[in-house]
C-alpha positions in Angstrom: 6.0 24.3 46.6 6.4 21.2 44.1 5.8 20.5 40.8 4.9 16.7 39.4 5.9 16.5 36.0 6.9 12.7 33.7 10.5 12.9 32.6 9.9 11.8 29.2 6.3 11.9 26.9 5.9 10.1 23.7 3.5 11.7 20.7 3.0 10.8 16.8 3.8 12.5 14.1 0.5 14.3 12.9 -1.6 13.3 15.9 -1.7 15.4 19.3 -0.1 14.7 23.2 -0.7 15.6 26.7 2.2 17.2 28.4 1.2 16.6 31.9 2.1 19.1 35.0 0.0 18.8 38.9 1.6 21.9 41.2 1.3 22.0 45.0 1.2 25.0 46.9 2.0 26.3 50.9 -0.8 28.5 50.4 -4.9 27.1 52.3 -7.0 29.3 49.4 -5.9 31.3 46.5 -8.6 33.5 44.6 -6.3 35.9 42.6 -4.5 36.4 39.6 -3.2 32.9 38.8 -0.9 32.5 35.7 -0.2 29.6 33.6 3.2 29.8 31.2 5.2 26.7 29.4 8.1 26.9 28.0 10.9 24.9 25.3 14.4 24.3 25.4 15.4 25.6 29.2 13.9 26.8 32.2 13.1 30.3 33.6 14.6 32.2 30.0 13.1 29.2 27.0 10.8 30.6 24.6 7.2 30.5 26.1 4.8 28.8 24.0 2.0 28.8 26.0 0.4 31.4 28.7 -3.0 31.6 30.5 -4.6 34.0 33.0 -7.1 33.5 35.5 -8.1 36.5 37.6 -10.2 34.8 39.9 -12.0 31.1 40.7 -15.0 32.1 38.8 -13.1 32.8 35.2 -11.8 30.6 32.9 -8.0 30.9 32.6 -7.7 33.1 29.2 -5.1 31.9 26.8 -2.5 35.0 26.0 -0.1 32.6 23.7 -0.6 29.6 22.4 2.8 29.0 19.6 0.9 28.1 16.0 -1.9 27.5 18.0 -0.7 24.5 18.9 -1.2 24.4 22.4 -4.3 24.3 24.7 -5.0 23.8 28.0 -6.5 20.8 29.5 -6.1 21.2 33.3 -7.5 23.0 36.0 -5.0 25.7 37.3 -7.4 26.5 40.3 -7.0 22.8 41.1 -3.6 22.6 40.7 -3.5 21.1 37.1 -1.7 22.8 34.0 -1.7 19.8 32.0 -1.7 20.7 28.0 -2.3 19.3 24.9 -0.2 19.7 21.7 -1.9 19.4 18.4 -0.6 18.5 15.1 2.5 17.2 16.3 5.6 17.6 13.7 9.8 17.2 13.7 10.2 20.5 15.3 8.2 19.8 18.4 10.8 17.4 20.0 11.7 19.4 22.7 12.2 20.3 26.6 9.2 21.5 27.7 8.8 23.4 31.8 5.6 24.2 33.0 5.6 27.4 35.4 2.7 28.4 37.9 2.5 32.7 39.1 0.1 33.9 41.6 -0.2 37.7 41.9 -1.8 39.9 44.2 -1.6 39.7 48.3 0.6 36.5 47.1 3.5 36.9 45.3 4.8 33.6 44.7 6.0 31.4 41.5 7.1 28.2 40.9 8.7 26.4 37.7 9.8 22.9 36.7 13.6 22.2 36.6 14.0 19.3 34.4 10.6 19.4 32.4 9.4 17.0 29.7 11.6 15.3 27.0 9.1 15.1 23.9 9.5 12.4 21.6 8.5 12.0 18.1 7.5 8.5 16.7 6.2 8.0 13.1 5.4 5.0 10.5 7.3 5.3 7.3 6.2 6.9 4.7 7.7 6.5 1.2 8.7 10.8 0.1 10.3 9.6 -3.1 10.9 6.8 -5.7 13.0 7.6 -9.0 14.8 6.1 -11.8 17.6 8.3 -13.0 21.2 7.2 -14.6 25.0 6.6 -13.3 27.9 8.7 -14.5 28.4 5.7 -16.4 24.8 5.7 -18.7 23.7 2.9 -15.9 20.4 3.2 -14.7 19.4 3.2 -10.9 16.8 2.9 -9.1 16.7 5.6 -5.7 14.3 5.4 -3.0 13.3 8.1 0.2 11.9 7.7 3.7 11.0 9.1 6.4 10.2 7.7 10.1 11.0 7.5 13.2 12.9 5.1 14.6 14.2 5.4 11.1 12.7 2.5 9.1 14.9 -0.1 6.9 15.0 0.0 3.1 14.4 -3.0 1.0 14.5 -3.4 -2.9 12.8 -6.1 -4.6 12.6 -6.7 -8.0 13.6 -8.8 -11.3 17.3 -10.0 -11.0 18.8 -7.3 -8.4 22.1 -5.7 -8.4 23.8 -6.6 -5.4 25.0 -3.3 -5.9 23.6 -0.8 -3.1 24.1 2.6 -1.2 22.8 3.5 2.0 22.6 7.4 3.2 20.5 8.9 6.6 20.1 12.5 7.6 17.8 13.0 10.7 14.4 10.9 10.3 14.9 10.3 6.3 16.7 7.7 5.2 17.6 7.0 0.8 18.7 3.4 -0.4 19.6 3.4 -4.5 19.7 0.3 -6.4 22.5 0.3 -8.7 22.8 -1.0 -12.1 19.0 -2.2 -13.2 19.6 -4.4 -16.3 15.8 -5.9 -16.2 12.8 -4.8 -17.5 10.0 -5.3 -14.6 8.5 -3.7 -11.4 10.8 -2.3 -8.5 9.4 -2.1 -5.5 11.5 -0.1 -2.5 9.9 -0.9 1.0 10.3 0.5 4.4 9.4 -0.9 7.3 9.7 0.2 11.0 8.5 -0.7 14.8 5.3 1.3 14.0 4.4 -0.1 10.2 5.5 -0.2 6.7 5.1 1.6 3.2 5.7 0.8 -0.1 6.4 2.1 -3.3 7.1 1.1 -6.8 8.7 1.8 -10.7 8.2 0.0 -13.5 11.3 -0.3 -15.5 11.5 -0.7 -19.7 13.3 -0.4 -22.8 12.8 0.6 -26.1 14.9 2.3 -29.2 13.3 4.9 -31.5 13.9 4.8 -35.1 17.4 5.9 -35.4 18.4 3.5 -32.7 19.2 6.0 -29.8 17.7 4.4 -26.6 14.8 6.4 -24.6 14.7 6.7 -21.2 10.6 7.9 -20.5 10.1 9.3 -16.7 7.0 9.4 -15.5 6.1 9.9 -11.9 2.5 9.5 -11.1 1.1 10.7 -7.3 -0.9 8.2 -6.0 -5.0 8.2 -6.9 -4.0 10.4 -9.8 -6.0 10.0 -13.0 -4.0 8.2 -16.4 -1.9 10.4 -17.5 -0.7 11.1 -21.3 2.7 10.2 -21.6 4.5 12.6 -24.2 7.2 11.0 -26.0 10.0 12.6 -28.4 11.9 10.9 -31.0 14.9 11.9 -32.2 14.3 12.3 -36.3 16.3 10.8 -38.6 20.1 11.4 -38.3 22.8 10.4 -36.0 22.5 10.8 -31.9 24.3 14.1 -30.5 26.1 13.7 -27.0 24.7 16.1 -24.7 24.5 16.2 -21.0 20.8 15.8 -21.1 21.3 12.4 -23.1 20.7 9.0 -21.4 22.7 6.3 -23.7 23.4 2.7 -23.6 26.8 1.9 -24.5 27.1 -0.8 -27.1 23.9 -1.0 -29.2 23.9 -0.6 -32.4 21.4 1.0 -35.0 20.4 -2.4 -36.2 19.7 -3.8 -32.4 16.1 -4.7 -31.9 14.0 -2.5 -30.5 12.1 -2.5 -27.3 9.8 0.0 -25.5 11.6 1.6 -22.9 9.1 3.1 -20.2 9.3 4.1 -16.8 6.4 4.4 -14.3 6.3 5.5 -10.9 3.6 5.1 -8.3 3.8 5.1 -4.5 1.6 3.5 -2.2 2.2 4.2 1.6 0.5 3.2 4.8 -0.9 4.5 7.0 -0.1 7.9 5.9 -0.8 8.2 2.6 1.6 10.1 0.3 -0.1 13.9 -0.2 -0.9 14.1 -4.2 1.5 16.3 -6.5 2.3 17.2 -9.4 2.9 14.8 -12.3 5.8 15.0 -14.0 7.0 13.9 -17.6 10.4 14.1 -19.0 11.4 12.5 -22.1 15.2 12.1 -22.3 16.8 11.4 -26.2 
């Protein structure tokens, strides 16, 4: 008995892979019960995702599991071939995958792979989220999310940048926030990686309502959504109450001259375009 198996396959995220697997056996002809089974995660005892039955050379080897349906089978078990195919790849299919060969009948004989397949996942960035939200200290910054693997690098560009940056990573997502934005203008956060690059943007501005309390306007707009109306609330007339839903500039005065403070968020990403969702307004006094 053997068993010819890669040591490592590499699929996309979204797109499908071939897990190869070619069996020999000591046996001249086999006409029986022939059973095809792969596994994740260990040999012999890993969860099986995938199990076929032929019963003779004439039938077509029936599929008894097939995880998600996921998982068909693209080889020939009567010629020794249990090659499969894994659809719709996503993060949890980065695995250890065995392919396992039964015969039953006069021949009671099996055979499994020892050190299977090492799956893994590659994927072009994709921008998941761009914001504008404020510092402990009524500082706005800018905060941008993506995902890709290898995991891409984060780049803000933009009118006058902070030098002012934080970095975190968990898994294939990676954040980047721009500190301290003091310019009215376009933001644009983009991640690049071996397999491409996405980008997203905010637009960034200022204005006072009559009282003088500054507005901070979030709008965040999926991309190839329609104009949306932008619903703004201003504070009547009377003095500005601190709350912790207030977004306040420190040291302006009533008399300062006004300008429109908007915010507007788009994302543009390539080659997998952002999935549309929900539009959301918030107007902060």
């Amino acid at each position: 008995w053997s068993i010819q198996v890669p040591s490592d396959a590499t699929g996309e995220i979204g797109k499908a892979v071939v897990l190869p697997c070619t069996f020999t056996h000591p046996h001249k002809a086999y006409d029986q019960t022939l059973t095809t089974i792969w596994r994740i995660k260990e040999p012999y005892s890993g969860m099986v995702v995938f199990k076929c039955v032929t019963h003779s050379s004439s039938d077509l080897c029936k599929t008894t599991v097939s995880y998600k349906n996921k998982y068909k089978l693209i080889g020939n078990p009567r010629h020794n071939n249990l090659s499969i195919k894994v659809d719709n790849l996503t993060w949890s299919d980065s695995n250890r995958y065995f392919c396992r060969v039964e015969f039953s009948g006069d021949f009671h004989d099996k055979y499994e792979s020892r050190t299977g397949i090492k799956l893994h996942l590659t994927a072009a960035p994709r921008i998941i989220n761009i914001t504008i939200g404020s510092n402990e200290d009524h500082t706005f910054k800018a905060q941008c999310t993506a995902e890709g693997e290898p995991l891409p690098s984060l780049t803000w560009t933009g009118p006058l940048l902070s030098n002012a940056t934080s970095v975190t990573s968990v898994n294939h997502q990676i954040t980047k926030e721009l500190h301290y934005l003091t310019h009215d203008g376009k933001y644009t956060c983009t991640a690049v990686n071996s397999h491409g690059k996405a980008e997203g943007a905010v637009y960034f501005y200022k204005f006072k309502g009559a009282s003088g309390s500054w507005i901070l306007i979030l709008m965040f707009v999926a991309l190839g959504s329609k104009v949306l109306v932008l619903l703004m609330g201003l504070e009547r007339e009377g003095k500005v109450r601190d709350s912790p839903k207030s977004v306040a500039v420190p040291g302006k005065s009533p008399k300062s001259q006004a300008r429109p403070v908007s915010l507007l968020s788009k994302v543009m990403s390539q080659p997998h375009p952002r999935s549309p969702g929900l539009a959301d307004t918030v107007c902060v006094p």
